[in-house]
C-alpha angles and dihedrals in degrees: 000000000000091000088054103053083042087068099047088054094049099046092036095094089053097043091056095051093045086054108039084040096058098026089065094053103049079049092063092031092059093036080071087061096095098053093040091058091036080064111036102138090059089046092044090048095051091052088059079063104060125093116276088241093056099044085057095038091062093027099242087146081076121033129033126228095220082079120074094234091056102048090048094046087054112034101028105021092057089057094039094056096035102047090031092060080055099059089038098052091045096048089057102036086054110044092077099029096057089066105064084040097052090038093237103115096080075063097062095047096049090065116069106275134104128245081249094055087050107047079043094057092038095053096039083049084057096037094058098043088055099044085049091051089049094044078053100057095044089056099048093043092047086063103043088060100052089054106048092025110129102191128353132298137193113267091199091068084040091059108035074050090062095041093044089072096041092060086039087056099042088050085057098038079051099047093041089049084059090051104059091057085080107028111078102169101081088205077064096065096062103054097044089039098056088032088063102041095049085048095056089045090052089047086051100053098040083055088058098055101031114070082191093061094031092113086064087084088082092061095056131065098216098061084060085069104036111160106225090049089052099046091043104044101025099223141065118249120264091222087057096045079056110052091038086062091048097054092044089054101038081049096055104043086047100066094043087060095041095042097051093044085044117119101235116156 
């Protein structure tokens, strides 16, 4: 417990820039809605401009941008999910990591708890700062809805919109928990974090305009919660639910295995 509430302490700083940061700016990005909607034959009529690829790449094929799902879905979700897997990934390539770097680990096993207590504290430290940052964005955006919502909206495909980050985020927070097992230099983590993260959203979005590549969604955690699959079918694939919790699991265990076998002092 006191290793846990070590942690909060020490990422809170962090946790509190990431949200306020991005928060503010879904707030400014939804208060354009109205206008957006007040002009949708202009807007309509640009996107028929826009390159086929990237039509298909940000699935405006299939949702509009004159609903607020579908605004949302093309203008705020992108830059939840996508900056969001950056601070998750982060947060979990690093908690470890940052130990050995800052030569406190030796700290920590010199006090009566096992590896296993420590890599426990540490990810349910991550997990709950991301499942609060998450908790944080449907409720903002929930408001922000209801108040620049110009007609109604289903609130199934809002809230599967508001669970399908928070299991992107904990993939990333796991993978990147797995991560920082083997990577002891924290200016490491950065670099490969952000490296990762940027590769899975160009896989993603290669998957979406090549027919030919279109099987790599399956490599990638952003395409199992793909917007214009969420708002049109109301609902997120099985097969992805699947896979997601696998990742997560394999992740985990994992690092416990990794982490106790691991050379350390």
């Amino acid at each position: 417990m006191l290793i846990f509430i070590r942690e909060l302490k020490r990422n809170r700083k962090s946790f509190i820039i990431w949200t306020a940061s991005l928060v503010l700016f879904d707030i400014l990005m939804m208060s354009f809605f109205q206008s957006i909607a007040d002009n949708t034959k202009m807007y309509d009529e640009m996107v028929k401009g826009f390159p086929k690829g990237m039509i298909e790449a940000f699935g405006l094929d299939k949702i509009s941008m004159s609903t607020i799902l579908g605004f949302f879905g093309t203008e705020c979700y992108i830059f939840i999910t996508l900056f969001g897997s950056i601070y998750a990934m982060l947060l979990g390539a690093s908690i470890l990591s940052k130990e050995e770097g800052e030569k406190t680990i030796e700290f920590l096993l010199a006090k009566p708890v096992t590896r296993s207590t420590i890599v426990t504290a540490k990810m349910a430290n991550a997990f709950f700062y991301i499942t609060l940052f998450n908790i944080i964005f449907a409720f903002v955006n929930f408001l922000m809805f209801e108040t620049v919502k110009i007609e109604e909206y289903s609130k199934k495909a809002f809230l599967l919109l508001s669970i399908g980050p928070l299991l992107l985020h904990l993939t990333f927070v796991a993978i990147g928990l797995l991560i920082s097992v083997f990577i002891i230099k924290a200016k490491s983590v950065y670099p490969f974090s952000i490296g990762f993260v940027l590769v899975m959203y160009f896989i993603s979005i290669m998957s979406s305009i090549s027919e030919k590549l279109t099987n790599l969604k399956y490599f990638t955690p952003f395409k199992y919660v793909d917007t214009p699959d969420i708002i049109t079918n109301e609902r997120i694939e099985p097969i992805y639910l699947v896979i997601v919790f696998a990742i997560i699991t394999v992740s985990i265990a994992a690092t416990y295995v990794f982490y106790n076998r691991k050379n350390i002092l």
